[in-house]
C-alpha positions as CSV (number, residue, x, y, z in Angstrom):
1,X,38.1,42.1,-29.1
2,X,36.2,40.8,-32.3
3,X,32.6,40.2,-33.0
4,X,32.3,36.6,-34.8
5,X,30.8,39.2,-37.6
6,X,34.5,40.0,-38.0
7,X,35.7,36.9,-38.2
8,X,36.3,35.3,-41.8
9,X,36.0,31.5,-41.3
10,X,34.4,28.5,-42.7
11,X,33.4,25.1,-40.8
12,X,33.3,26.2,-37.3
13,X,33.8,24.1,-34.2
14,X,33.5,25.5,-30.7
15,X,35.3,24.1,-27.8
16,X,33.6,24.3,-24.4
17,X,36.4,24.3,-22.1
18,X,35.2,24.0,-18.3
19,X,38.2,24.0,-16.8
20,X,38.9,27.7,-17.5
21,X,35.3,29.2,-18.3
22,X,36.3,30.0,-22.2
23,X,34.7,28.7,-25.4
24,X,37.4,28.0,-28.3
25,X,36.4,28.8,-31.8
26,X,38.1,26.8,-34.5
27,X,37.9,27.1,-38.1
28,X,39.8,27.3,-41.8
29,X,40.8,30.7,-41.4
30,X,43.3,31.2,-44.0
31,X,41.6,34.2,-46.1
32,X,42.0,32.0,-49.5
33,X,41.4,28.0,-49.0
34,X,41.1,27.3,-52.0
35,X,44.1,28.4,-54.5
36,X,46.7,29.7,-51.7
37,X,49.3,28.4,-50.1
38,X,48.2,27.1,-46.9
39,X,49.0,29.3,-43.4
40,X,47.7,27.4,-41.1
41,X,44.6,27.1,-38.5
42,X,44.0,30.2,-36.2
43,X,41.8,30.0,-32.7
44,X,39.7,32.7,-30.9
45,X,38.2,32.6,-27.5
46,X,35.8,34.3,-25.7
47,X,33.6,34.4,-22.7
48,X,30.3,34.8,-23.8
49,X,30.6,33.8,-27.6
50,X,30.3,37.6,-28.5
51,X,33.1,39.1,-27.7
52,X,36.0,36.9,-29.0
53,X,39.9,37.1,-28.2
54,X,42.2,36.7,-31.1
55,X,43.6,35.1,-33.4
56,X,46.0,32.7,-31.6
57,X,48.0,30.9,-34.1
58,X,47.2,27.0,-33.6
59,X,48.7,25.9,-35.7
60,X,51.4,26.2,-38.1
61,X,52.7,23.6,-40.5
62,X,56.4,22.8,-38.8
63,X,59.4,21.8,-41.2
64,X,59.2,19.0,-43.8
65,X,54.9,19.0,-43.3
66,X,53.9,16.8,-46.4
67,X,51.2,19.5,-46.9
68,X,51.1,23.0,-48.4
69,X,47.4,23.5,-49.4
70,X,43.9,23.2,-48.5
71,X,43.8,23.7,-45.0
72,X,40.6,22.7,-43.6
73,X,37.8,22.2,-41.1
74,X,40.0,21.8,-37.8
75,X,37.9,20.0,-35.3
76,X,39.4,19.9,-31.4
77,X,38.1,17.6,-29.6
78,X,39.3,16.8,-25.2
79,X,40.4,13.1,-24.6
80,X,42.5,10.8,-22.0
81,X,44.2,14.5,-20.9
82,X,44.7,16.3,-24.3
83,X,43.1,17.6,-27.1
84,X,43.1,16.0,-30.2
85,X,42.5,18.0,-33.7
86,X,41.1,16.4,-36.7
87,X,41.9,18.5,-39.8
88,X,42.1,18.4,-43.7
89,X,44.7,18.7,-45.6
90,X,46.2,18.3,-49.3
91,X,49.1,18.8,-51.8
92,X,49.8,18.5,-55.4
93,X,49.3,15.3,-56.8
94,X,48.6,13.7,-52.9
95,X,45.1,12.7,-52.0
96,X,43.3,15.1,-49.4
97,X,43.2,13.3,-46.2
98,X,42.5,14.3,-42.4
99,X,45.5,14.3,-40.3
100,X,45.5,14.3,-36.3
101,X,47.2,16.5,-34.5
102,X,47.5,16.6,-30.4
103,X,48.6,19.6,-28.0
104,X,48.7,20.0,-24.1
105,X,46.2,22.9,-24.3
106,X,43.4,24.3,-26.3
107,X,45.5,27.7,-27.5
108,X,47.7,25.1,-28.7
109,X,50.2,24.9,-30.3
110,X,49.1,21.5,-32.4
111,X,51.9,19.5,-33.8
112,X,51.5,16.1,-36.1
113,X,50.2,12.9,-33.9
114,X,49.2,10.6,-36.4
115,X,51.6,9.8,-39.6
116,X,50.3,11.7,-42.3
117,X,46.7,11.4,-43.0
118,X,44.6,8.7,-41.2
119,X,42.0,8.3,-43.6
120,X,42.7,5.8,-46.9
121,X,45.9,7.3,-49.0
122,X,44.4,6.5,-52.4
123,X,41.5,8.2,-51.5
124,X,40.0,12.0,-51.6
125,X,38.8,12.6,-47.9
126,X,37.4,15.1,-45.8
127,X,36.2,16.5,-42.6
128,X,37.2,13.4,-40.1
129,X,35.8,14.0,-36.8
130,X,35.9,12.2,-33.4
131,X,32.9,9.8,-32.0
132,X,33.8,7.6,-29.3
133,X,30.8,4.9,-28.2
134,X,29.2,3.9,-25.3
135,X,31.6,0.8,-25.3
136,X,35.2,3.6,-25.4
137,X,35.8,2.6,-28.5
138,X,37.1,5.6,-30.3
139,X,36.0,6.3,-34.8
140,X,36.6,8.6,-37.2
141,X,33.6,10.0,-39.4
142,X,34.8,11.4,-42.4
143,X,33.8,12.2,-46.4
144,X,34.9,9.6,-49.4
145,X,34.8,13.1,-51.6
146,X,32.3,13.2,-55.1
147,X,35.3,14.5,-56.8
148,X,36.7,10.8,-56.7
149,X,33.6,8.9,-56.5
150,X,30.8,11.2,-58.0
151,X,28.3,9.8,-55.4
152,X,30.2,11.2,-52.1
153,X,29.6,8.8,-49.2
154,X,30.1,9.3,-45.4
155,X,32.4,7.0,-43.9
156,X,33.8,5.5,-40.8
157,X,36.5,4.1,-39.3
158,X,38.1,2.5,-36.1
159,X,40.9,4.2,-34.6
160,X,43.7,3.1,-31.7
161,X,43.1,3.9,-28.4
162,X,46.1,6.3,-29.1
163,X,44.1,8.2,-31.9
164,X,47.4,7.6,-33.7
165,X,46.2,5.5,-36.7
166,X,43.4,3.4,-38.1
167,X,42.3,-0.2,-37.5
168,X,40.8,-2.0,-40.2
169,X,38.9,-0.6,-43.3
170,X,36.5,2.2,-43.4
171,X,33.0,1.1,-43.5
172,X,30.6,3.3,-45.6
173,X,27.7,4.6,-43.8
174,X,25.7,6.4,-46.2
175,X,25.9,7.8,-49.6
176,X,25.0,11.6,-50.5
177,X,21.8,10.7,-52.6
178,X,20.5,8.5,-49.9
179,X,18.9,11.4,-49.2
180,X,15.9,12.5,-51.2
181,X,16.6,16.4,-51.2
182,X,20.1,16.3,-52.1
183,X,20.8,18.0,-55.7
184,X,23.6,17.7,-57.8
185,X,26.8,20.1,-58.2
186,X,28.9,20.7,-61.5
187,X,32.2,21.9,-61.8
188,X,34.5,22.8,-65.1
189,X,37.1,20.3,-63.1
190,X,35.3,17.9,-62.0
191,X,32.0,17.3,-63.7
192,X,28.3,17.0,-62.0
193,X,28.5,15.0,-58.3
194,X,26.3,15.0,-54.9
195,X,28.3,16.3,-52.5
196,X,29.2,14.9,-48.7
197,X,30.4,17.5,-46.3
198,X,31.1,18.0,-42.5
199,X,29.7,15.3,-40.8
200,X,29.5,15.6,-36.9
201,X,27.9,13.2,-34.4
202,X,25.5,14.1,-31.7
203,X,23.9,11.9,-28.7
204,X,20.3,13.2,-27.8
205,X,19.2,12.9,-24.1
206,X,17.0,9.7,-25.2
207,X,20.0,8.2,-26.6
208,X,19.3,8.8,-30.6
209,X,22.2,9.3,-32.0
210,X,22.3,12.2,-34.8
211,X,24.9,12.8,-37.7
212,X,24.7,16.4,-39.0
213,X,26.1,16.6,-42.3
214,X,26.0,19.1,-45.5
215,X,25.4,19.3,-49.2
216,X,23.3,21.1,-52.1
217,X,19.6,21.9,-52.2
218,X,18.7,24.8,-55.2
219,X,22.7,25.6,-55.5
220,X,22.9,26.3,-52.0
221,X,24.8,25.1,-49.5
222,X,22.4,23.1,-46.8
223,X,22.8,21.4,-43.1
224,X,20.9,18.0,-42.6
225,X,20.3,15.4,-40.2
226,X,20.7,11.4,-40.8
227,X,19.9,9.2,-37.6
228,X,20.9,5.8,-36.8
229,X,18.1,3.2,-36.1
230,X,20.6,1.0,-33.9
231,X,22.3,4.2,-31.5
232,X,25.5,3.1,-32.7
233,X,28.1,4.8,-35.5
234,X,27.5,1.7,-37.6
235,X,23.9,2.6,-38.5
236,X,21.9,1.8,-40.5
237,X,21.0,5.9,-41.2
238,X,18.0,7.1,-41.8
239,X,17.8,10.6,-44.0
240,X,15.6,13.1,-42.8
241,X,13.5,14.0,-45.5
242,X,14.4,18.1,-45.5
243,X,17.3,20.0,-44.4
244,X,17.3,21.7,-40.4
245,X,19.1,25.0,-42.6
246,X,18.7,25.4,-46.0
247,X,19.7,29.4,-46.5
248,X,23.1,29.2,-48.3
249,X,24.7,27.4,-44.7
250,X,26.3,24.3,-43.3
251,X,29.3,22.3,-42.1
252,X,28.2,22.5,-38.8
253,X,28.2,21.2,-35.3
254,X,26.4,21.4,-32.0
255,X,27.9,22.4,-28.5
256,X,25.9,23.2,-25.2
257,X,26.6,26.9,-23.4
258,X,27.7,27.1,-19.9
259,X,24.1,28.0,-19.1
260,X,22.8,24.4,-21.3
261,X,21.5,25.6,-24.4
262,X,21.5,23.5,-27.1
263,X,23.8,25.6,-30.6
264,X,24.2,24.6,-34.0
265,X,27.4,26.4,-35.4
266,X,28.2,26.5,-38.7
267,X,29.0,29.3,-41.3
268,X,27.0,31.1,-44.1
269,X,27.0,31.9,-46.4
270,X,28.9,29.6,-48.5
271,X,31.4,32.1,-50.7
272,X,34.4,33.6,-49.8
273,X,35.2,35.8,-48.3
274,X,31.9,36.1,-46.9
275,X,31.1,33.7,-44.6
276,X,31.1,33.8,-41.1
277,X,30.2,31.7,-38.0
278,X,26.8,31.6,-36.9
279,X,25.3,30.5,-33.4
280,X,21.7,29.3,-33.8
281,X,19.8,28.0,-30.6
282,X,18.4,24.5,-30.7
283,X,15.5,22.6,-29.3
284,X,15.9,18.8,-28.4
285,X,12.2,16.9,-28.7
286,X,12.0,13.1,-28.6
287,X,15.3,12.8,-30.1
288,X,14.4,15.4,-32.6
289,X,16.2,18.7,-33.1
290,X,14.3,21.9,-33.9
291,X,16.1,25.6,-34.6
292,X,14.3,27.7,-32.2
C-alpha cells in the first residue's frame, strides 16, 4: 500500500466507482513527461483515498500507436456501460491532441476508441475532458495551446453519441487573458504566452455550472474558476476575478466521497519530480465554491 505522498503524478482525476466501493486515481505517471519516451498511464485504488493499491498498468501504447511522447492528463470518465478516457498525446512533428480510449473496467486495460486524436489535427491541444448536458448531448472541453496561438483559449466541441469522433467545429469558449489575474509565461522555445490548462466542468446543486481551469499568477502554477451565465457548455463565461488555489497548484478536478464531501484534486507543486496529488475539501454556497 502507497500514501498519495508516494505517488509521483501530475493532473489527477479520481474515479468514484459505486459499484465496487473503490476510488480510482488517474494521472501522467511516467516519471519524465516531458523529454522521455512515453510508457504509458498507470492507476491506483484505494478505499479511503489514503491508503492506495498499486500501480495497475492502464494503459500501454499497443503496436503501430501513432504516439511515442507526452503522455498526459488521462481523464476516465463512466458512460452508456463503459468507461471512456480522454488523454493527451504527441509525437515528433504531429500536433498534440487528446485521443479517446474505452475499456470494460476501470483497472482497464484502455485500448484506442477514437481514430487518432479527436481534437483539430492542425492544431496543438490539450487536456479534453467529457461534459454531457442536460439535453444527453455529449462535448469535449479541451485547450487550443499558447504555444500555437500565444493567447491559449478553452475550447469545445460536439462529439457522437459513440464518443468516437467529433461533429462540427470547435467553438472557443474563452481565451486565457479573459481573465484579469492571468500572467504571462516565457520560454527559450516558445516565446512569452498565457497559458490554458486542465479544464473540467462541474454542475452545482443550484444548477451553475462551473469550469475549473489552470494557468500562471507570480510564476506559479494556479486553479481558477470561470462560470457560465446560461448553465450550458456554450457560455458565455464569466472569470472569477482571483484564483480558488494559487500556491504553485492546479489541473484539477472535483469528485464527491462516498460519505458526500465535496474534493478538489489536483497536484502541487508544479515541477518534477515533485508533485503529487492533493485532496482538498470543498464548500458549495449559492453556486459558489469555497476550500474549506
Amino acid at each position: 500500500m502507497l500514501s498519495k505522498e508516494q505517488i509521483q503524478m501530475r493532473d489527477p482525476f479520481v474515479l468514484r466507482e459505486d459499484k465496487d466501493g473503490y476510488y480510482y486515481l488517474y494521472g501522467s505517471t511516467d516519471p519524465d513527461i516531458w523529454k522521455s519516451k512515453a510508457i504509458g498511464f498507470d492507476v491506483y485504488r484505494s478505499r479511503d483515498l489514503k491508503e492506495w493499491e498499486g500501480p495497475f498498468p492502464a494503459f500501454r501504447p499497443p503496436a503501430g500507436f501513432w504516439s511515442d511522447i507526452n503522455y498526459w492528463a488521462p481523464e476516465v470518465h463512466p458512460y452508456k456501460g463503459r468507461y471512456y478516457m480522454f488523454a493527451t498525446f504527441k509525437a515528433e512533428g504531429v500536433c498534440r491532441g487528446t485521443q479517446i480510449l474505452a475499456a470494460d473496467h476501470p483497472l482497464g486495460p484502455f485500448l484506442p476508441h477514437s481514430d487518432g486524436p479527436v481534437t483539430p489535427r492542425d492544431w496543438e491541444c490539450l487536456d479534453g475532458t467529457l461534459w454531457v448536458e442536460q439535453d444527453g448531448t455529449p462535448w469535449m472541453v479541451f485547450c487550443h495551446e499558447w504555444v500555437q496561438i500565444g493567447n491559449g483559449t478553452v475550447c469545445a466541441v460536439k462529439l457522437s453519441p459513440e464518443l468516437d469522433r467529433a461533429l462540427g467545429e470547435p467553438v472557443e469558449l474563452f481565451a486565457a487573458r479573459d481573465a484579469v489575474w492571468v500572467e504571462p509565461v516565457k520560454s527559450a522555445k516558445n516565446g512569452v504566452g498565457y497559458v490554458t490548462d486542465g479544464p473540467f466542468a462541474y454542475c452545482c446543486q443550484d444548477g451553475s455550472l462551473l469550469l475549473l481551469w489552470s494557468s500562471f499568477l507570480q510564476g506559479q502554477y494556479a486553479q481558477s474558476i470561470a462560470r457560465s451565465a446560461t448553465g450550458s457548455i456554450l457560455g458565455p463565461w464569466l472569470q472569477e476575478p482571483a484564483p480558488l488555489y494559487a500556491s504553485d497548484g492546479g489541473h484539477g478536478m472535483i469528485f464527491r466521497t462516498f460519505e458526500g464531501k465535496l474534493i478538489l484534486a489536483l497536484h502541487t507543486p508544479n515541477h518534477s519530480p515533485d508533485e503529487r496529488p492533493v485532496f482538498i475539501e470543498l464548500q458549495e454556497r449559492n453556486g459558489k465554491l469555497e476550500l474549506v
